[in-house]
C-alpha distance (Angstrom), angle and dihedral (degrees) to the residues before:
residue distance angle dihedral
X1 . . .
X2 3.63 . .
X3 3.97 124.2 .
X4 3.88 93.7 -114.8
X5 3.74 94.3 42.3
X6 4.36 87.6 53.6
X7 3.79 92.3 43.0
X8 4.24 90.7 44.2
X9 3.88 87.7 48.4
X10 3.92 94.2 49.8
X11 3.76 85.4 48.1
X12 3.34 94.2 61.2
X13 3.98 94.8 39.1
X14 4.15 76.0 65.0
X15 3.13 151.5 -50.2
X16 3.73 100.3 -93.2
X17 3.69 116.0 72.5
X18 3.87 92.1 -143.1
X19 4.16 94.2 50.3
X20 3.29 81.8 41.5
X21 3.70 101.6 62.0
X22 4.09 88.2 39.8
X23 3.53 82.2 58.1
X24 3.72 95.5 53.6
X25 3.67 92.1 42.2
X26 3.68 85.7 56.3
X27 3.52 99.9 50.5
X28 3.56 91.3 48.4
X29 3.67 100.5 55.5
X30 3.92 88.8 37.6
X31 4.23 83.8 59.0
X32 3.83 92.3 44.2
X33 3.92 89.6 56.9
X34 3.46 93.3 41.4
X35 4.03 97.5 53.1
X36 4.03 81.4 44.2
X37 3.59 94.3 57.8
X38 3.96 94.4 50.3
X39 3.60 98.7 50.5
X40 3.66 110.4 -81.3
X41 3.74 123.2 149.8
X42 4.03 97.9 -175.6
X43 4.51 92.4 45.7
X44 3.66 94.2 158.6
X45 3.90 95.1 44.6
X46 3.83 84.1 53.7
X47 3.74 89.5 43.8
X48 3.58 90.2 52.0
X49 3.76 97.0 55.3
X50 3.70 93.4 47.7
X51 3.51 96.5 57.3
X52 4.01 91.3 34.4
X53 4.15 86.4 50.3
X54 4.04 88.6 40.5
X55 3.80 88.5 47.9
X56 3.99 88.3 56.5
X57 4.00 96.1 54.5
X58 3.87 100.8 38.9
X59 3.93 94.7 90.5
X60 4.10 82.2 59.3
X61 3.59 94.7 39.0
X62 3.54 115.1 31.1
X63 4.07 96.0 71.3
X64 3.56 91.8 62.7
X65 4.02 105.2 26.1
X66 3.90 112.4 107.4
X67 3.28 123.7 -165.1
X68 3.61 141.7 21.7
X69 4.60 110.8 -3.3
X70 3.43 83.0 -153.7
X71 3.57 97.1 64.7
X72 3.81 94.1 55.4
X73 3.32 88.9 55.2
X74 4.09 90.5 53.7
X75 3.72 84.9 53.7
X76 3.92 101.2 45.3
X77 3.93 77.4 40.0
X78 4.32 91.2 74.8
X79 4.08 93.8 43.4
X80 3.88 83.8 56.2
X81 3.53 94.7 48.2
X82 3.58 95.3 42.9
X83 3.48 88.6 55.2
X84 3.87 91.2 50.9
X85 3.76 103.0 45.5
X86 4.66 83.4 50.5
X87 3.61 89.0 50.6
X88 4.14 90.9 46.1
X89 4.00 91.5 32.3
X90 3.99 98.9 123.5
X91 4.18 112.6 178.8
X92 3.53 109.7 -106.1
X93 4.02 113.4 -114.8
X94 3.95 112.9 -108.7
X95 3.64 91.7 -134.3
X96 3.97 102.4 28.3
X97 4.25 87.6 175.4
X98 4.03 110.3 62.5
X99 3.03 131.6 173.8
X100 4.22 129.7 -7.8
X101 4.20 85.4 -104.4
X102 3.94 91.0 50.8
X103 4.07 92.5 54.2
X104 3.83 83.8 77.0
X105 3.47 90.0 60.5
X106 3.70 102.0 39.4
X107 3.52 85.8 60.5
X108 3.74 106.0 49.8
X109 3.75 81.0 46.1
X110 3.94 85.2 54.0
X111 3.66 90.5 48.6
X112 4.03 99.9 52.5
X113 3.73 85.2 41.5
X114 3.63 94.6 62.1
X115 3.53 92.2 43.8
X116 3.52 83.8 72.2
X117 4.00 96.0 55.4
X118 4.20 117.4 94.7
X119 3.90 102.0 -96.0
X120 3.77 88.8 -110.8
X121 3.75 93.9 65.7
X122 3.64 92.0 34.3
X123 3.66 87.9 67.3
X124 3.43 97.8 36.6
X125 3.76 103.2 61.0
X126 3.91 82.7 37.6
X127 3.88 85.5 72.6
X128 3.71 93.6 35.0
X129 3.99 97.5 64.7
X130 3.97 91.3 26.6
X131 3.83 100.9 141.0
X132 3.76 93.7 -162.9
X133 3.80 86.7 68.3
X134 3.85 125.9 76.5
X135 4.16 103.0 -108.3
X136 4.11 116.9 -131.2
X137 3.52 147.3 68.9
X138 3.85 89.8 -38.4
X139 3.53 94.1 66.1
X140 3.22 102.3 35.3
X141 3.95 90.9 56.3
X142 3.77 93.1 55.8
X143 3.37 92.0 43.2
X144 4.00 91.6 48.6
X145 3.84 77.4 51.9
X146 3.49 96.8 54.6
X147 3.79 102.2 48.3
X148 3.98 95.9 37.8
X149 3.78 86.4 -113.1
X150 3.64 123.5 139.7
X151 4.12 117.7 -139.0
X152 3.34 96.8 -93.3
X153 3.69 95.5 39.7
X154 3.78 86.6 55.3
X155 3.59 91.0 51.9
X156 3.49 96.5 47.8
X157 4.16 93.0 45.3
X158 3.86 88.6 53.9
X159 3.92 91.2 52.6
X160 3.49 95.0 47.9
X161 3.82 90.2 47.3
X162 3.64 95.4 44.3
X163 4.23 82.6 49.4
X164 3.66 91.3 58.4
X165 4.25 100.2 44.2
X166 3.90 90.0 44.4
X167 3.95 90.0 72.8
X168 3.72 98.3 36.1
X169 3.87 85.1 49.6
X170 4.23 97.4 53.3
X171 3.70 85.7 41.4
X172 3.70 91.6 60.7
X173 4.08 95.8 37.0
X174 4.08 80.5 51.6
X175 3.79 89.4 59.8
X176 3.27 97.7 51.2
């Protein structure tokens, strides 16, 4: 990003430099979280070239954009990320468990994957898939409970989760 472009998109963050820059700081972390949330394993890269990409167009757009900046960022936000998760888009192996000898491997692959999870979601899909526990509603209640999630939140947080370790995991099996 260029220094005219930064200083013209702080400008139109606000006025004063110092709001400004709390503004942009904001932003920023708001676009990490959201590119973490949908499955991205580089968020501040992605982050980055939103703001680097919005930074480019805001001497076209900032005349006539009402509203909220932060917003357009939001919005140029999902064409970056949908350009991230086509570029990273891998197919997904028919039979992703092969043979008895490869288990080993699939789970130390597992392991160093979850290492990467927050330690919130670590635990929680931990006690999700936890054998020693009797699956169903049961479960899932207490452990809706437990988290502050409701059912369909749960559901919804384990699919997302389960969306971000399946890449991480056939990147590491393709290593090996």
């Amino acid at each position: 990003m260029q220094q005219d472009e930064f200083e013209r998109l702080l400008a139109w963050l606000d006025q004063d430099r110092d709001r400004a820059g709390e503004k942009y700081e904001t932003i920023r972390r708001g676009l990490i979280e959201m590119c973490r949330c949908r499955g991205c394993w580089e968020p501040e890269e992605v982050a980055d070239e939103t703001i680097t990409r919005v930074a480019g167009k805001v001497k076209d757009v900032a005349p006539t954009y009402m509203g909220d900046p932060a917003r357009y960022f939001y919005g140029f936000a999902k064409n970056v990320l949908r350009e991230y998760h086509r570029r990273t888009s891998r197919p997904v192996p028919v039979n992703p468990i092969g043979p008895a000898d490869d288990s080993e491997q699939l789970h130390m692959c597992l392991d160093q994957c979850m290492e990467l999870l927050e330690p919130e979601h670590r635990e929680l899909v931990l006690e999700y898939f936890n054998k020693d526990k009797k699956p169903g509603i049961d479960h899932r209640k207490s452990l809706g409970q437990r988290f502050k999630l409701k059912p369909e939140a749960l559901r919804i947080r384990i699919y997302r989760i389960k969306k971000t370790l399946q890449p991480c995991i056939d990147e590491c099996l393709s290593r090996t």
